[in-house]
C-alpha positions as a Markdown table, in Angstrom:
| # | Residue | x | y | z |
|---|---|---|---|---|
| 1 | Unk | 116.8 | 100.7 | 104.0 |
| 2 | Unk | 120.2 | 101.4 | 105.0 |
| 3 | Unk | 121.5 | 101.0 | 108.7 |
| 4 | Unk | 124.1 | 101.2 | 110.9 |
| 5 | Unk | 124.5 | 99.9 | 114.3 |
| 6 | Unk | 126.6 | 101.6 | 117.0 |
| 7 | Unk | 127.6 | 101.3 | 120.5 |
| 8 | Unk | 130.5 | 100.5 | 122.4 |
| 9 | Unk | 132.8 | 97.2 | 122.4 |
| 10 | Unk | 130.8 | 94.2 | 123.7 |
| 11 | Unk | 126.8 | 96.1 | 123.1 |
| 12 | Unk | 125.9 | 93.4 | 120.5 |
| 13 | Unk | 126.5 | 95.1 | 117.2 |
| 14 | Unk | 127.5 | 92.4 | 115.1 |
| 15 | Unk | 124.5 | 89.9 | 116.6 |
| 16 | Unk | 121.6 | 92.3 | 116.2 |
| 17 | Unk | 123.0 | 93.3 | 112.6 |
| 18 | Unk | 123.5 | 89.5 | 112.0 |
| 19 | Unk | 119.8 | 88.8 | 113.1 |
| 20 | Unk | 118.4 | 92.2 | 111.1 |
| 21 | Unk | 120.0 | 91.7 | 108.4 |
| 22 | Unk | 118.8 | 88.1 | 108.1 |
| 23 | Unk | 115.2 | 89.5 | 108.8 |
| 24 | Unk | 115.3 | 92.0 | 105.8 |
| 25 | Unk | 117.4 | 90.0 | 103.8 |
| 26 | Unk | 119.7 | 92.4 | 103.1 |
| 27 | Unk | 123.6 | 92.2 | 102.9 |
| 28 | Unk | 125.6 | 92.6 | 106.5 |
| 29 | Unk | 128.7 | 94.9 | 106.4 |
| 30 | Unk | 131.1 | 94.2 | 109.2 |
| 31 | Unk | 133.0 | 96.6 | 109.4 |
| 32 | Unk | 136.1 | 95.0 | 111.7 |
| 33 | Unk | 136.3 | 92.7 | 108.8 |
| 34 | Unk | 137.0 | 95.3 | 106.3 |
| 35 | Unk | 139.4 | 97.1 | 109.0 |
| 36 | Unk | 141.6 | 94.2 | 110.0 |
| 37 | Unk | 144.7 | 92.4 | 108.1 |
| 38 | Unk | 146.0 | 89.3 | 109.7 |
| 39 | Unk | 148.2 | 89.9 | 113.3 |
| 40 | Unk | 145.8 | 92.5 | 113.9 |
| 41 | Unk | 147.8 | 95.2 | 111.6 |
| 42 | Unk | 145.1 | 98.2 | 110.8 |
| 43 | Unk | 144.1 | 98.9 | 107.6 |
| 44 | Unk | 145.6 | 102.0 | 106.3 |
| 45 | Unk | 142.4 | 104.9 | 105.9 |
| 46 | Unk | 142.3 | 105.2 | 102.5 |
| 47 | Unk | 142.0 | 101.3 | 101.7 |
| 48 | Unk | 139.7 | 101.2 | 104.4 |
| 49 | Unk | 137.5 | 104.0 | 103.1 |
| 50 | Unk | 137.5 | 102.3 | 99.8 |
| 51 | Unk | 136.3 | 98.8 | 100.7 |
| 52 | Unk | 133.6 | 100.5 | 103.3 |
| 53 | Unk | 132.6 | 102.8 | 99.7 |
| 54 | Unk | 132.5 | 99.7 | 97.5 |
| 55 | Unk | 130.5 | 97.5 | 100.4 |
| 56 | Unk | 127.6 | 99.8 | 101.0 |
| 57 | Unk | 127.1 | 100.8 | 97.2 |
| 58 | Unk | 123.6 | 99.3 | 97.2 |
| 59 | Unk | 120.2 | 100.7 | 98.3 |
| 60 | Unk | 119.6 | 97.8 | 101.1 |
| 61 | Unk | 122.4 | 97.1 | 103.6 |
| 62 | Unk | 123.1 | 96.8 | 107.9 |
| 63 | Unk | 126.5 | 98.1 | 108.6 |
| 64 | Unk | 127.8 | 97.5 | 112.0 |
| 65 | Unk | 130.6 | 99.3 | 113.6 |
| 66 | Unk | 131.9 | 102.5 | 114.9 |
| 67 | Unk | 134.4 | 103.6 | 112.8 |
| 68 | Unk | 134.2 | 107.4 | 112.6 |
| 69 | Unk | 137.0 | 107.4 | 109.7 |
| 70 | Unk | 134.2 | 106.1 | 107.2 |
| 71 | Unk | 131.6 | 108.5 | 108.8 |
| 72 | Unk | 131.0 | 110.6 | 106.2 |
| 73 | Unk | 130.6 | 107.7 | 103.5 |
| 74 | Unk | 128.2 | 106.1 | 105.5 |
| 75 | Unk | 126.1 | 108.3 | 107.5 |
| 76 | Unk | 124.8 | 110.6 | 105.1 |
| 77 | Unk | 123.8 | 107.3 | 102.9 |
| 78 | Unk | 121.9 | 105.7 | 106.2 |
| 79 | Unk | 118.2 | 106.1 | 106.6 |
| 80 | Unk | 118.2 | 104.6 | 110.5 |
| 81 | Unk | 120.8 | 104.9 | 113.3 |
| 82 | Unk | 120.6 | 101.8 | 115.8 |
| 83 | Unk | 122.2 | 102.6 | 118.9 |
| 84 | Unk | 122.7 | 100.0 | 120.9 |
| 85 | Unk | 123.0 | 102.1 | 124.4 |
| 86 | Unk | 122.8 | 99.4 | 127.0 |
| 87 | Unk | 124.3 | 100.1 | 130.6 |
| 88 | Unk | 128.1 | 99.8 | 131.7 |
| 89 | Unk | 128.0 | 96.3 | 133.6 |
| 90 | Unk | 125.8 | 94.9 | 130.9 |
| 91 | Unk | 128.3 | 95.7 | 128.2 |
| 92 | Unk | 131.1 | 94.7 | 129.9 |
| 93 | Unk | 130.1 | 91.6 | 131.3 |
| 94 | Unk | 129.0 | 90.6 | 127.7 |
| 95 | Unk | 132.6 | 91.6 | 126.3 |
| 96 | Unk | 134.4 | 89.3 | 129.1 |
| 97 | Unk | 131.8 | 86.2 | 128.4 |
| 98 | Unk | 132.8 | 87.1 | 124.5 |
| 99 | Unk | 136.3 | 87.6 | 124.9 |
| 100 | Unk | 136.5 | 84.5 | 127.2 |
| 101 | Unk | 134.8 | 82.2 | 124.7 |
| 102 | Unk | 137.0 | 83.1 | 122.2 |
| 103 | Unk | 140.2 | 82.7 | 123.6 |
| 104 | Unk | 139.6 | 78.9 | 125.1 |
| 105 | Unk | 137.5 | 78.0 | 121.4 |
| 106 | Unk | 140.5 | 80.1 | 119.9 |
| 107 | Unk | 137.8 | 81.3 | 117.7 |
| 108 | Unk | 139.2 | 82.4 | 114.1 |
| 109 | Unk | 138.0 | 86.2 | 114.1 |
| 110 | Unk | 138.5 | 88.8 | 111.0 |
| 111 | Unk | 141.5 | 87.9 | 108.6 |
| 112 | Unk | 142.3 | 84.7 | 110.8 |
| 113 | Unk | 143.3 | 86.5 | 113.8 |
| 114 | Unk | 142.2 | 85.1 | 117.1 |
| 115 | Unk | 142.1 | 86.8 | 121.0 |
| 116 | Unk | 144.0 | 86.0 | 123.7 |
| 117 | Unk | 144.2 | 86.0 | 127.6 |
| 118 | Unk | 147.5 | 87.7 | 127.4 |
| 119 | Unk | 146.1 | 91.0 | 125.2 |
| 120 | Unk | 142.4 | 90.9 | 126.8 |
| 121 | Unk | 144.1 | 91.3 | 130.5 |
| 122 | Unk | 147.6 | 91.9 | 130.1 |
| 123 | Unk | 148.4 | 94.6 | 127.6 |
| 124 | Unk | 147.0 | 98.3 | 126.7 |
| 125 | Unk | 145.2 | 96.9 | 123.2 |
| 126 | Unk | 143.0 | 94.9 | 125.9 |
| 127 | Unk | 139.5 | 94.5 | 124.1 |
| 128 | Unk | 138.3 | 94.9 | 127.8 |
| 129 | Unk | 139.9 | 98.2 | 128.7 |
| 130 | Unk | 138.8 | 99.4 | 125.5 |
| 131 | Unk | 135.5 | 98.1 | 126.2 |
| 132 | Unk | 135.7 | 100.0 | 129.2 |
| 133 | Unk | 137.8 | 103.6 | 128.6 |
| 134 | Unk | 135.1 | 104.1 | 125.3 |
| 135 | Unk | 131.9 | 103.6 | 126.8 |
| 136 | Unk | 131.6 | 107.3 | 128.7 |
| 137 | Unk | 132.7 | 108.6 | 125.6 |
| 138 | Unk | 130.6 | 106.6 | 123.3 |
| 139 | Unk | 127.7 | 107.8 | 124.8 |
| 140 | Unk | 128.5 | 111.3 | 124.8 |
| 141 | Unk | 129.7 | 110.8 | 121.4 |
| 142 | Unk | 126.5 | 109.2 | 120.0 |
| 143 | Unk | 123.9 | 112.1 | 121.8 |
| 144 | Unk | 125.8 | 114.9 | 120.4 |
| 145 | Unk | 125.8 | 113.7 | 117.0 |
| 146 | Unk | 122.3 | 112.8 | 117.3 |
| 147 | Unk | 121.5 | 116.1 | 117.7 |
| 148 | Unk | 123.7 | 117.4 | 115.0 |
| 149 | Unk | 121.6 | 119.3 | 111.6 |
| 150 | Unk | 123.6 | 117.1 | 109.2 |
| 151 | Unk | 122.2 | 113.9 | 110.5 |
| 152 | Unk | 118.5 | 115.2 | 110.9 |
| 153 | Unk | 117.6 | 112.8 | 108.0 |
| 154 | Unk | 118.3 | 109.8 | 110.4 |
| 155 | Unk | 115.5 | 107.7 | 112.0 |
| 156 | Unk | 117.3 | 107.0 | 115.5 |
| 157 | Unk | 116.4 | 103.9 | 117.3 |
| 158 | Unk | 117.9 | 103.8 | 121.0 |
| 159 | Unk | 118.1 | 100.0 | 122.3 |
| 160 | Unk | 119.2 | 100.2 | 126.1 |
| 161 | Unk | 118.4 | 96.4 | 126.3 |
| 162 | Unk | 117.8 | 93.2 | 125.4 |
| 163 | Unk | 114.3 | 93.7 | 125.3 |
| 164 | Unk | 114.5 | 96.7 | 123.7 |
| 165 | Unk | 116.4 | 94.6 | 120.5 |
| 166 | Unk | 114.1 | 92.5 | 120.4 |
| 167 | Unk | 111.3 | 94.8 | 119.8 |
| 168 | Unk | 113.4 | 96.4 | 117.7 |
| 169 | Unk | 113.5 | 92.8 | 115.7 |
| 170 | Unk | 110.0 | 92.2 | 116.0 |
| 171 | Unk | 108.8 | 95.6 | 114.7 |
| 172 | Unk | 110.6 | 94.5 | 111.7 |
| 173 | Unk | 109.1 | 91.0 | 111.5 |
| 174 | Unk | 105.4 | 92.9 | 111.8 |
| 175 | Unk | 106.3 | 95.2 | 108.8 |
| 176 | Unk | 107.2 | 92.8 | 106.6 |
| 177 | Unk | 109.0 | 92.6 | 102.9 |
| 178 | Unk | 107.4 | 96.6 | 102.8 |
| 179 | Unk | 110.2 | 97.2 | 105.9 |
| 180 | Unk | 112.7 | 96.9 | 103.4 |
């Protein structure tokens, strides 16, 4: 079982691949932590590539992320899609909670870097407007590829809410060790 979970900024990628993975007991790939130095500096492509390669080289693993850079090292690898699709307001009002916590607990975040008040409201790398400017485009990003001959292999799973993931989670729990 390989699988990926997408959706846009704030659509709880990293909790439902934290909580799947965990289920299955099989190793969670985060991708931000593979793509981030410290003071937020990118990871140039090809090292990126390269960790995301050497991360997923087992049969079992939950990616989560978006990164379409590593696309074609994960993707055709994956035997289920997770798209977490969940509604405009409902993403966004979980990326302000998120971001909020994390600037006033100053939360430590991928290669030691933290969030701040200033760059989540007051500057164009806002996590917010990001949050905001990708979900459109996320959507009609993730139904065209869904539909593409190259990905046919894919079990989809659409989660459009809360319930939804946890069905999702429970379905798994039912299965049992044969899920995995």
């Amino acid at each position: 079982m390989r699988i990926i979970i997408v959706g846009t900024s704030g659509s709880g990628k990293s909790t439902l691949a934290e909580a799947l993975a965990s289920e299955l007991a099989i190793p969670r790939i985060e991708l931000d932590a593979l793509h981030w130095l410290p003071n937020w500096v990118e990871r140039d492509d090809e090292g990126f590539r390269r960790l995301v390669a050497e991360a997923t080289v087992g049969e079992r693993w939950v990616v989560d992320g978006n990164y379409s850079v590593v696309r074609d090292i994960l993707w055709p690898r994956a035997t289920d899609i997770v798209w977490l699709n969940m509604g405009r307001m409902t993403v966004f009002s979980r990326v302000l909670k998120r971001t909020l916590r994390r600037c006033f607990m100053r939360e430590k975040l991928w290669a030691g870097n933290t969030e701040s008040l200033r760059k989540a409201f007051f500057s164009r790398d806002s996590i917010l407007l990001w949050s905001l400017t990708t979900y459109g485009k996320n959507v009609a990003k993730y139904t065209r590829l869904r539909q593409e001959p190259a990905f046919a292999h894919l079990r989809w799973h659409e989660v459009r809410s809360a319930r939804d993931a946890q069905r999702l989670l429970q379905s798994v729990r039912l299965a049992g060790p044969s899920a995995s």
